[in-house]
DSSP file (Angstrom, degrees, kcal/mol; ACC not computed):
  #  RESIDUE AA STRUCTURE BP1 BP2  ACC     N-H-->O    O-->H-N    N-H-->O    O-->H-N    TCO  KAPPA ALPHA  PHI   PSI    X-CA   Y-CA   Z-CA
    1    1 A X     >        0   0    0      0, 0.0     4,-1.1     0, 0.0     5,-0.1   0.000 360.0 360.0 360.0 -24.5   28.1   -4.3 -102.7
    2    2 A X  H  >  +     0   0    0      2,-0.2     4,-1.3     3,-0.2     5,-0.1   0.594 360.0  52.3 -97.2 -13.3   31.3   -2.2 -101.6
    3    3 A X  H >> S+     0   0    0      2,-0.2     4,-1.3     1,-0.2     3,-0.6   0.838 108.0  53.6 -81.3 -73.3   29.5   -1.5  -98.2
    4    4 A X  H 3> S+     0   0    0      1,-0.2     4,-1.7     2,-0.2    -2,-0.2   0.638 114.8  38.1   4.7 -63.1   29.0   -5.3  -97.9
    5    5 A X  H >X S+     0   0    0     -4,-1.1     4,-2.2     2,-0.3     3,-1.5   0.975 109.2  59.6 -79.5 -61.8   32.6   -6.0  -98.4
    6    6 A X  H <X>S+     0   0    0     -4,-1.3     4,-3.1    -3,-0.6     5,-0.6   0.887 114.7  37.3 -39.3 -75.7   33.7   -3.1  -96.4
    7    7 A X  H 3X5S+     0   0    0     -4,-1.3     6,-0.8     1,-0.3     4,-0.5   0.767 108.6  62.9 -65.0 -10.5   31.7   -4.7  -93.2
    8    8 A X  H <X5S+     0   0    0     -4,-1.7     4,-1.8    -3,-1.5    -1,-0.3   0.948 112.6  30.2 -66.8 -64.7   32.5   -7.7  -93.9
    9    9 A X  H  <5S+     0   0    0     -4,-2.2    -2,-0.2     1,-0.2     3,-0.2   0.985 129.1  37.6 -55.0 -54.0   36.3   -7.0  -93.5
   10   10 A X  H  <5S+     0   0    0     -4,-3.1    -1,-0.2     1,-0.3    -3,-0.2   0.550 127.9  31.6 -84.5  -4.7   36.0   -4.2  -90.6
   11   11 A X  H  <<S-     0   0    0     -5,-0.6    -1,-0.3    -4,-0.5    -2,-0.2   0.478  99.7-123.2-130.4  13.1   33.3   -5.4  -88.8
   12   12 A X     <  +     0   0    0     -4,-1.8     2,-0.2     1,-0.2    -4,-0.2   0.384  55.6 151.4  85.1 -19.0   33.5   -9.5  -89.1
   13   13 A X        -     0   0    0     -6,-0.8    -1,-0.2    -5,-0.1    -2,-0.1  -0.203  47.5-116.2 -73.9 146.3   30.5   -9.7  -90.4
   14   14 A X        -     0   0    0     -2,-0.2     2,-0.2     1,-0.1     3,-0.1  -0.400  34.4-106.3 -66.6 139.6   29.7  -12.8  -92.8
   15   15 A X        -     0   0    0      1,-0.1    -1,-0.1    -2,-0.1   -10,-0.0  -0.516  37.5-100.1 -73.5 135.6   28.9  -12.1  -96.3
   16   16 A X        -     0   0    0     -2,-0.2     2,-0.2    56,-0.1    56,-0.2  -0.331  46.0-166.8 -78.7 144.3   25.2  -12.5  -97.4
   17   17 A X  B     -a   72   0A   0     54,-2.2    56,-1.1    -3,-0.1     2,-0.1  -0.623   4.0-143.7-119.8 161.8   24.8  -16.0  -99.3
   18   18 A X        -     0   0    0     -2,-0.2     2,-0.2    54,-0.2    56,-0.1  -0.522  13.9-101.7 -98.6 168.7   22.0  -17.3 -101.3
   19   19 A X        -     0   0    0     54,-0.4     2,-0.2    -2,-0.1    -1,-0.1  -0.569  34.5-105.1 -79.3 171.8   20.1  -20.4 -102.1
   20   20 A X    >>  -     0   0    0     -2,-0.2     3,-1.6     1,-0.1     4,-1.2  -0.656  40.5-114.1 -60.5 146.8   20.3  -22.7 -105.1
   21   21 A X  T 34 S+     0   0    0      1,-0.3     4,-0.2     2,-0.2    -1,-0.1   0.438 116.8  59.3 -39.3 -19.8   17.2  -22.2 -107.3
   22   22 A X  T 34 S+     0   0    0      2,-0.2     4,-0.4     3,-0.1    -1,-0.3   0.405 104.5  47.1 -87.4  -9.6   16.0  -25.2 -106.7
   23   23 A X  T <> S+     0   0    0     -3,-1.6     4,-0.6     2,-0.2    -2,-0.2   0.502 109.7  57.0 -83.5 -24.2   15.8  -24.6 -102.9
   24   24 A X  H  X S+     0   0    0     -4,-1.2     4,-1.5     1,-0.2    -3,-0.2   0.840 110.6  43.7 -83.5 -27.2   14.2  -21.3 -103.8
   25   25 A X  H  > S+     0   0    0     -5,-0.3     4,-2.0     2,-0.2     5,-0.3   0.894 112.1  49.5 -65.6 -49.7   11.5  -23.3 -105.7
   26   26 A X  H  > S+     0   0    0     -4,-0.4     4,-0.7     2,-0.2     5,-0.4   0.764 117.2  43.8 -69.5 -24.4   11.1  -26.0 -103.0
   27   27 A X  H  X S+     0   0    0     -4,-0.6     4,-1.9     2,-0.2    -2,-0.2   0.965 114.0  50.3 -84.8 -35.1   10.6  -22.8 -100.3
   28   28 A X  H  X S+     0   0    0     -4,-1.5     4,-2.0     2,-0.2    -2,-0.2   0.986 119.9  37.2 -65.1 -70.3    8.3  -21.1 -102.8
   29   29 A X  H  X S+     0   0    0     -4,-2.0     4,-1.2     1,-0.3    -1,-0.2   0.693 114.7  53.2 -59.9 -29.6    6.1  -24.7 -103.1
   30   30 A X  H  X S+     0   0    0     -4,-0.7     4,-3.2    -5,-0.3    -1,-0.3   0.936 113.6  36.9 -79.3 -62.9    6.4  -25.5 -100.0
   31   31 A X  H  X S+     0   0    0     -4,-1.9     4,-0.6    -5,-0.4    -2,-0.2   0.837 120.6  54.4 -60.4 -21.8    4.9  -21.9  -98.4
   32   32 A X  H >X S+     0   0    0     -4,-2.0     3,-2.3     2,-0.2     4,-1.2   0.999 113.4  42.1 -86.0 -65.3    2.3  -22.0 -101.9
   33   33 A X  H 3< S+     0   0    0     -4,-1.2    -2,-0.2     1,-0.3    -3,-0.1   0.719 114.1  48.0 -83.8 -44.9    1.0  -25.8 -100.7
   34   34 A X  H 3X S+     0   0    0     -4,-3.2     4,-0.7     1,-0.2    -1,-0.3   0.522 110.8  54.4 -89.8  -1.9    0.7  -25.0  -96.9
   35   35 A X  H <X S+     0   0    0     -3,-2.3     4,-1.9    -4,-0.6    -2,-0.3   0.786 106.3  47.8 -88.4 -32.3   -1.3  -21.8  -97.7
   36   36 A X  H  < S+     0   0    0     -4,-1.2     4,-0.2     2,-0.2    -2,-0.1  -0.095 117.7  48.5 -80.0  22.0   -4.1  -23.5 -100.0
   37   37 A X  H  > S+     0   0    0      3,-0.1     4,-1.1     5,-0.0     3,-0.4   0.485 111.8  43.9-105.2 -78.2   -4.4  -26.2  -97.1
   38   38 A X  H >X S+     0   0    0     -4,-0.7     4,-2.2     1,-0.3     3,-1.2   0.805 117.7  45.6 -41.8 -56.9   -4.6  -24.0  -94.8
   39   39 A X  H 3< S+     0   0    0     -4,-1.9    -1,-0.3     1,-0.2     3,-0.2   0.852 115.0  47.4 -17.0 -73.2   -7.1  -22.0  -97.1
   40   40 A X  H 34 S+     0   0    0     -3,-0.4    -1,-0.2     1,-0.2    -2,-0.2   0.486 114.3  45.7 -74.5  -2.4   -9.2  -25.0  -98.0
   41   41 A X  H << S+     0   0    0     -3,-1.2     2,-0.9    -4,-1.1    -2,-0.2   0.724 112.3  48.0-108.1 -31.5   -9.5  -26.3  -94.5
   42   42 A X  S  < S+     0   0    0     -4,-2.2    -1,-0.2    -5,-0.2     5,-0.1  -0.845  70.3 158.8 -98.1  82.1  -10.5  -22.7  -92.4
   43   43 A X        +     0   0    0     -2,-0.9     2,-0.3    -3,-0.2    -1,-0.1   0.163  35.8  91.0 -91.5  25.2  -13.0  -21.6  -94.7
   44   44 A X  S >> S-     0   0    0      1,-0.1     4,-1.4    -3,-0.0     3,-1.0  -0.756  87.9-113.4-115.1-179.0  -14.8  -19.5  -92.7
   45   45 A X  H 3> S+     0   0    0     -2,-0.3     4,-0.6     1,-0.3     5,-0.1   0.751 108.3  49.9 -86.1 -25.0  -13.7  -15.9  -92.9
   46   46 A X  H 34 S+     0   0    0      1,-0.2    -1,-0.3     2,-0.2    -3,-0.1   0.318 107.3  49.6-116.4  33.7  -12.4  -15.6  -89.2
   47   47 A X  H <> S+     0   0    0     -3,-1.0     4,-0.5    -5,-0.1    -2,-0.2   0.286 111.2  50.1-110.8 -19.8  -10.2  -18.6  -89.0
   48   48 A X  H  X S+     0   0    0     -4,-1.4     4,-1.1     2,-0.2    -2,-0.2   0.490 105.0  49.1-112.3  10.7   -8.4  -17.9  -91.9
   49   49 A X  H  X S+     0   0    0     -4,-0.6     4,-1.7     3,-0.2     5,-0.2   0.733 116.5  49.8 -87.1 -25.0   -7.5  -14.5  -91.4
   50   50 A X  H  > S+     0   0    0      2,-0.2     4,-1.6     3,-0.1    -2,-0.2   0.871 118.5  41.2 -35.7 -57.7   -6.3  -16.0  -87.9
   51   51 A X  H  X S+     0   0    0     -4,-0.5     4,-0.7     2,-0.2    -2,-0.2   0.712 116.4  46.1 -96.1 -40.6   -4.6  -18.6  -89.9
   52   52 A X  H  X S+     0   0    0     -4,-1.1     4,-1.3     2,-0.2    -2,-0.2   0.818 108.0  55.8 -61.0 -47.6   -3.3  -16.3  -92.6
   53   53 A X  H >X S+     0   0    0     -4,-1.7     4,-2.6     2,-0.2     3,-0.7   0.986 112.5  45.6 -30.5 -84.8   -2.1  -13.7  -90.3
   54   54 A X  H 3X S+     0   0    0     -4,-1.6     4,-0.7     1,-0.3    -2,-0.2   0.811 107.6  53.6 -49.6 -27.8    0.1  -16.5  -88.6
   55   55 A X  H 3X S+     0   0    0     -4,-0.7     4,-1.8     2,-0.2     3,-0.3   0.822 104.3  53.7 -73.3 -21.2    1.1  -17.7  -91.3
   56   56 A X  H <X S+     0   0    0     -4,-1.3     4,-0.8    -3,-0.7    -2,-0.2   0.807 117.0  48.6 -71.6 -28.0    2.6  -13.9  -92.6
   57   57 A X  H  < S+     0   0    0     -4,-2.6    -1,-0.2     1,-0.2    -2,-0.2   0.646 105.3  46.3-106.4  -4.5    4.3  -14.0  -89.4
   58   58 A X  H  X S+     0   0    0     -4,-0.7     4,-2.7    -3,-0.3     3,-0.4   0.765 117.5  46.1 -90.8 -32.1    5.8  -17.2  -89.3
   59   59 A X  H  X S+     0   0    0     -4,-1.8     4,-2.1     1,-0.2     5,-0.3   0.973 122.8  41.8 -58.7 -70.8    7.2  -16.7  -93.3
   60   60 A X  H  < S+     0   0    0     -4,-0.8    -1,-0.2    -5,-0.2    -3,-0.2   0.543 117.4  41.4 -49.8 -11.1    8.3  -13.2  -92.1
   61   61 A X  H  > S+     0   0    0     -3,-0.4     4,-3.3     3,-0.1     3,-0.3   0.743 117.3  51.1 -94.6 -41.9    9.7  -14.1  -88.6
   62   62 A X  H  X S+     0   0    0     -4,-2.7     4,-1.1    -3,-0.2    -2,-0.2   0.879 116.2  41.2 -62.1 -45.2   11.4  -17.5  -90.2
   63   63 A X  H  < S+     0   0    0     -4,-2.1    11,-0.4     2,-0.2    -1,-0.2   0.362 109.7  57.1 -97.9  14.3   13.1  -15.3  -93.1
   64   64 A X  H >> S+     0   0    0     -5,-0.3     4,-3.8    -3,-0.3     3,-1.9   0.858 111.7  45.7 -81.1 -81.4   14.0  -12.3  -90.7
   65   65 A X  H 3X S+     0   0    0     -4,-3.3     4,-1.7     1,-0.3    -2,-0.2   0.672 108.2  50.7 -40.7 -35.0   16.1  -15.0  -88.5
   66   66 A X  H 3X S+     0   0    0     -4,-1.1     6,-2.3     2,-0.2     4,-0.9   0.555 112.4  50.8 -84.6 -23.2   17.9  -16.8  -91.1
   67   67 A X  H <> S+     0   0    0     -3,-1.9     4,-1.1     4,-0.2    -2,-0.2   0.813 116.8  40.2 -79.5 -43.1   19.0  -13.4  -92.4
   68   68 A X  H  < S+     0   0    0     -4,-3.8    -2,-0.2     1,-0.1    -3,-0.2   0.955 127.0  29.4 -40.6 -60.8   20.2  -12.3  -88.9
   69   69 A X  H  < S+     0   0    0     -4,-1.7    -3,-0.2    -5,-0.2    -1,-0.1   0.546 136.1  21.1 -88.6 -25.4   21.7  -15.2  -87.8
   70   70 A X  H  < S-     0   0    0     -4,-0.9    -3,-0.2     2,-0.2    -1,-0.2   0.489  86.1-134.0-138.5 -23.5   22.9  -17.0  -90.6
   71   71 A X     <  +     0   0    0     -4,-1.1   -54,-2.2     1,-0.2     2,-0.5   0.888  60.3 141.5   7.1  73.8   23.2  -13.9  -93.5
   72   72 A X  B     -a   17   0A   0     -6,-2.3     2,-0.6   -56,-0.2    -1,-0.2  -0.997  47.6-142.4-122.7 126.7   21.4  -16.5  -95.9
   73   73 A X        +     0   0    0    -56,-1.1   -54,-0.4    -2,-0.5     2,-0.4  -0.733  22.7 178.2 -52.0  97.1   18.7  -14.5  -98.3
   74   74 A X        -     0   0    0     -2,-0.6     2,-0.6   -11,-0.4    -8,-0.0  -0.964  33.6-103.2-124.9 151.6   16.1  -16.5  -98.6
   75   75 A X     >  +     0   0    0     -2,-0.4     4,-0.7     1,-0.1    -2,-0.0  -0.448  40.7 165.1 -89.8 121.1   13.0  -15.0 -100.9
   76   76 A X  H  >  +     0   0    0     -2,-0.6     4,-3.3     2,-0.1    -1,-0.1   0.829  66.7  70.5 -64.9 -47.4    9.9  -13.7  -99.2
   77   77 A X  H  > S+     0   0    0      2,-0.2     4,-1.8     1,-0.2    -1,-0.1   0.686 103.6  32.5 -51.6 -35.9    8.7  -12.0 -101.5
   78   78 A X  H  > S+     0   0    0      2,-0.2     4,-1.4     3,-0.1    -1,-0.2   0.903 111.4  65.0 -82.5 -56.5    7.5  -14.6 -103.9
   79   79 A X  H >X S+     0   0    0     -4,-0.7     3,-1.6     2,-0.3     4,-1.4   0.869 106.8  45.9 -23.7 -77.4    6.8  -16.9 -100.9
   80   80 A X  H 3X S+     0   0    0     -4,-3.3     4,-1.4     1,-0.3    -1,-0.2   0.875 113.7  49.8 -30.3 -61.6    3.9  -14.0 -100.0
   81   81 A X  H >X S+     0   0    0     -4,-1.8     4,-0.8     2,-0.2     3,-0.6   0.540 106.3  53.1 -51.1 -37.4    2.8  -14.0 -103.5
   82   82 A X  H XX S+     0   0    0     -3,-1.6     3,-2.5    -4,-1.4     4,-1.4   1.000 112.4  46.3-175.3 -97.5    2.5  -17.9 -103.6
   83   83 A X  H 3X S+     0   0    0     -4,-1.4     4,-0.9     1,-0.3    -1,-0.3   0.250 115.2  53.0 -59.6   6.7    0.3  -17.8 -100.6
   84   84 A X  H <X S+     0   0    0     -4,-1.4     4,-1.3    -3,-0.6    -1,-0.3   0.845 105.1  49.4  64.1-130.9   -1.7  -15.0 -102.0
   85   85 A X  H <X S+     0   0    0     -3,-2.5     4,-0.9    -4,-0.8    -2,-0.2   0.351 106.4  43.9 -10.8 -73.7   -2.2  -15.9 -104.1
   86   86 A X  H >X>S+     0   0    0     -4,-1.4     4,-2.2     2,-0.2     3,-0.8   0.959 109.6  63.7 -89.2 -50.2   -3.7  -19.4 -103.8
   87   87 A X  H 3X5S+     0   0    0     -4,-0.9     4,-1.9     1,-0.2    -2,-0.2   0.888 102.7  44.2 -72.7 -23.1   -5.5  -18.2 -101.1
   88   88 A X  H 3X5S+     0   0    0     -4,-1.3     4,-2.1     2,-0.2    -1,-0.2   0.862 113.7  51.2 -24.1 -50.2   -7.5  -15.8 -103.3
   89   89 A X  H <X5S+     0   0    0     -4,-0.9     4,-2.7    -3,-0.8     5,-0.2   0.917 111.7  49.4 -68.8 -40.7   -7.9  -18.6 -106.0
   90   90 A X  H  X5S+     0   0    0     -4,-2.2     4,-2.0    -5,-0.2     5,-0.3   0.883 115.3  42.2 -77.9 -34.2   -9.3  -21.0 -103.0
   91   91 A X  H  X<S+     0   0    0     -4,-1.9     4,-1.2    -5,-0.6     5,-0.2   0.996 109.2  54.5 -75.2 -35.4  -11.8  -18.3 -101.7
   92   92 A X  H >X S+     0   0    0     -4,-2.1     4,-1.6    -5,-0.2     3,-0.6   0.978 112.4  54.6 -62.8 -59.1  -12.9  -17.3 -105.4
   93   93 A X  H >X S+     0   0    0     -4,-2.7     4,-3.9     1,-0.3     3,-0.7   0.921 114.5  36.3 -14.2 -76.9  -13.6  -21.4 -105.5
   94   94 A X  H 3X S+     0   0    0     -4,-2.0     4,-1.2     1,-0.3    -1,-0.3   0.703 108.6  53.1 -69.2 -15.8  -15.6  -21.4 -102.8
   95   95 A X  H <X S+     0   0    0     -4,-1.2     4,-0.5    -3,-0.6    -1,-0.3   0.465 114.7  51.3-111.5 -10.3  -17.5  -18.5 -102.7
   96   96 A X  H <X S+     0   0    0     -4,-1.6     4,-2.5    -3,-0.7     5,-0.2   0.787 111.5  47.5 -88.1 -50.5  -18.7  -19.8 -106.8
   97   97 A X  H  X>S+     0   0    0     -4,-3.9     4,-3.8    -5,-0.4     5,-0.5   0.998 112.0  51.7 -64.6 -40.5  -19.5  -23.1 -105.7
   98   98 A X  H  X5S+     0   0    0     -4,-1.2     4,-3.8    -5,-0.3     5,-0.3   0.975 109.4  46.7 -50.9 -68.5  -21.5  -21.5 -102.8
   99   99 A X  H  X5S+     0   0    0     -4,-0.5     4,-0.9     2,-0.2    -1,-0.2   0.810 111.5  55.7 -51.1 -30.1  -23.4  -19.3 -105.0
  100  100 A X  H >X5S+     0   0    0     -4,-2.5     4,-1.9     2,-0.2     3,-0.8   0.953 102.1  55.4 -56.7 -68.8  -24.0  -22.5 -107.2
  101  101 A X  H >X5S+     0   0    0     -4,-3.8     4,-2.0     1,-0.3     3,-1.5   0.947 109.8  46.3 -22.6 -58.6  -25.4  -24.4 -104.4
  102  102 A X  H 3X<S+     0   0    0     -4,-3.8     4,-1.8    -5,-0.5    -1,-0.3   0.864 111.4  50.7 -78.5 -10.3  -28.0  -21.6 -103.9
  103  103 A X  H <X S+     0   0    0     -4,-0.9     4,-1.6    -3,-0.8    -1,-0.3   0.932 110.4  50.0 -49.4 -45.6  -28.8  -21.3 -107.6
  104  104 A X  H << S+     0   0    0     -4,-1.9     3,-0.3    -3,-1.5    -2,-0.2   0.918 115.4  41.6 -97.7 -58.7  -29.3  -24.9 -107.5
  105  105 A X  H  < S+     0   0    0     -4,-2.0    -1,-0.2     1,-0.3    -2,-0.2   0.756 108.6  57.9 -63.9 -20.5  -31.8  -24.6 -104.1
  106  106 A X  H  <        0   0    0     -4,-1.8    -1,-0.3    -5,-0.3    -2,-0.2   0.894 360.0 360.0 -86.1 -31.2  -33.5  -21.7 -105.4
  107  107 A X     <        0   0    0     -4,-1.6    -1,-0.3    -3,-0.3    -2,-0.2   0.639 360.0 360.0 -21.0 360.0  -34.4  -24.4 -108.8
């Protein structure tokens, strides 16, 4: 915190701000919502590691720049977990119903 201040005064640089909690919730929900879409719509294995991959790099690019540019924190870490997260839960889905199906053919 005392380096902070320090560069803040001697070198001009802006002191790092946060969001509200309810913007950290909305960024969190937002990144959770558009990974289990994404998830449930590329379901085969090399369109969503394509798709997952771009998406780590757009979270990670987005909250790299806004830290640069802006020194606003905004959390990554739960964002990753989010999307995860749900996609784990969306593959475990599919990959039960799938094995239902073939229970079902082999009947």
């Amino acid at each position: 915190m005392i380096s902070q201040l320090i560069s803040a005064v001697m070198d001009g640089r802006p002191l790092l701000q946060s969001w509200s909690i309810w913007s950290e919730i909305f960024w969190v929900w937002i990144w959770s919502i558009t990974s289990s879409l994404l998830a449930w719509y590329l379901r085969q294995p090399n369109y969503l590691i394509i798709g997952i991959g771009g998406g780590l790099l757009i979270l990670y690019g987005t909250s790299l720049v806004v830290l640069v540019a802006f020194a606003l924190w905004i959390p990554l870490v739960p964002a990753l977990l989010a999307m995860s997260g749900n996609i784990i839960c969306i593959i475990a889905f599919f990959s039960t119903q799938q094995k239902h199906k073939l229970s079902q053919n082999k009947d």
